[in-house]
C-alpha positions in Angstrom: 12.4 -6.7 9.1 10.0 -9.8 10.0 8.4 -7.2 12.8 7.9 -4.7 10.0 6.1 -7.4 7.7 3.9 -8.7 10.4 3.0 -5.4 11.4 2.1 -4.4 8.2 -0.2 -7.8 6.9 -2.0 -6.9 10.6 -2.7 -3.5 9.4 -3.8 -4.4 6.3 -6.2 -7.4 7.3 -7.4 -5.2 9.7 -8.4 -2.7 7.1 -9.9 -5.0 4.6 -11.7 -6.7 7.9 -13.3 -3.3 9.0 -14.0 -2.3 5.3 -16.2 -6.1 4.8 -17.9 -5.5 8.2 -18.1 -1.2 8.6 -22.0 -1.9 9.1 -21.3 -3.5 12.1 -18.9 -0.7 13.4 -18.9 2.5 14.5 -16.6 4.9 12.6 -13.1 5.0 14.5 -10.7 7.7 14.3 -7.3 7.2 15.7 -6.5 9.5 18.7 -3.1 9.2 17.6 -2.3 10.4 13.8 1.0 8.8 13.8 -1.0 5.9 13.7 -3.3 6.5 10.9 -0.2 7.7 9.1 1.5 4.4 9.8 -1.1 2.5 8.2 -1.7 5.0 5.3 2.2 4.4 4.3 1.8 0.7 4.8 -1.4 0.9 2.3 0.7 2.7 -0.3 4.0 0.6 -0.2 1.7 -1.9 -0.6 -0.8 -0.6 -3.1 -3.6 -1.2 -1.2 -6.9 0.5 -1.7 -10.5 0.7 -0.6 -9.1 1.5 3.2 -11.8 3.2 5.8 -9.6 5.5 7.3 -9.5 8.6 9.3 -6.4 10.8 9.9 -6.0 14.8 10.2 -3.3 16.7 8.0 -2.2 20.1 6.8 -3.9 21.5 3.4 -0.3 21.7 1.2 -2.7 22.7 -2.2 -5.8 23.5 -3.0 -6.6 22.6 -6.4 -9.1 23.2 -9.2 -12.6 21.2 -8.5 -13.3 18.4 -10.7 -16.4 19.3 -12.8 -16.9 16.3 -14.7 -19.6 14.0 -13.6 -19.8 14.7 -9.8 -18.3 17.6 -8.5 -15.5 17.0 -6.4 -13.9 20.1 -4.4 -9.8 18.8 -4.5 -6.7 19.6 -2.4 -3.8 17.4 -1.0 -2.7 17.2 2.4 0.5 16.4 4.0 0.3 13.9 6.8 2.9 14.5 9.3 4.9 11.1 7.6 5.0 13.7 4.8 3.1 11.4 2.8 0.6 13.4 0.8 -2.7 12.9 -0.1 -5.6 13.8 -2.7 -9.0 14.8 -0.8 -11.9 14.2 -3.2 -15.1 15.9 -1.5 -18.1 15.3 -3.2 -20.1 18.6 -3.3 -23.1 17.5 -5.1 -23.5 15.7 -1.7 -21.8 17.5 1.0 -21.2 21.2 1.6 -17.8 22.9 0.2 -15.6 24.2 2.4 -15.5 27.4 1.3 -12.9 29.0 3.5 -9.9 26.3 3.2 -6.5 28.0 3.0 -3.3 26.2 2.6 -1.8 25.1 5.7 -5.0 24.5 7.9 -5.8 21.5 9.6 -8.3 19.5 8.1 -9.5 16.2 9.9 -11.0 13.2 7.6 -12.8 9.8 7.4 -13.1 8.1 3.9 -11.9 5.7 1.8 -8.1 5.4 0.8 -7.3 4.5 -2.8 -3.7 3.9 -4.1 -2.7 6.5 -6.2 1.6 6.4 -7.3 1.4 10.0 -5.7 0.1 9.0 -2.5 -3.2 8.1 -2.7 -6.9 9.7 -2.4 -9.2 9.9 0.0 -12.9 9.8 -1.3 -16.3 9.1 0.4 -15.8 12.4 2.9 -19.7 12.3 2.7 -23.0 10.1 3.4 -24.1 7.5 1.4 -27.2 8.2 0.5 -28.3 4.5 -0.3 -27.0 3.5 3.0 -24.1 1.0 1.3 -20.7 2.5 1.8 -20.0 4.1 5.3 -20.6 7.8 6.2 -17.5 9.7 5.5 -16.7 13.5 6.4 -14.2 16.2 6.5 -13.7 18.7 9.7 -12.1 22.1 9.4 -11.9 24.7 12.1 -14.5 22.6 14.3 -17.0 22.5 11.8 -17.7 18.9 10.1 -19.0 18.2 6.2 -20.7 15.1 5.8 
């Protein structure tokens, strides 16, 4: 139980460590999802938010875009945890993905937000005032930023 704990405050620290300094790094996405899922459970047990993450899962819904103020192209994925998560792709500054079907692999890099049904990932695109780090979404080899 204490391994679990420690491991968990590490994850988290490191998060919030890599969120305060992202200017000074580049993005990093796991090689190994299982990780990035790891850390994505141990951010919602926990209730943590504003997480730079990256991860890949399986599209489980697609769902009506979100008109109001920004538009926002929505769908959830399913990590292979089973943990599922809200995508929230801003299209007034990134490209759609117009072909997305569910059960395709979608790869991502935003920020994580606790949500009680998972959590969301926003920021899949680039900042255009240069203050939050680039985010983007891939889908069959092509990337939306």
């Amino acid at each position: 139980m204490i391994k679990k704990t420690v491991m968990a405050i590490l994850l988290i620290a490191g998060g919030m460590a890599a969120n305060q300094f992202w200017p000074l790094l580049e993005p990093i996405v796991s090689s190994k999802p299982s990780d990035t899922d790891r850390l994505l459970q141990v951010a919602f047990d926990t209730r943590q938010s504003d997480l730079q993450v990256g991860g890949s899962g399986s599209v489980y819904k697609i769902l009506s875009d979100d008109l109001k103020g920004s538009r926002h192209q929505r769908f959830i994925l399913k990590l292979a945890s089973g943990q599922t998560l809200l995508v929230a792709h801003n299209i007034d500054l990134a490209k759609r993905i117009d072909n997305l079907k569910e059960g395709d692999q979608v790869e991502f890099y935003g920020e994580y937000e606790w949500t009680k049904k998972g959590g969301v990932i926003h920021w899949t695109h680039r900042d255009p005032r240069g203050r939050h780090a680039h985010g983007w979404l891939k889908h069959q080899g092509r990337t939306y930023h």
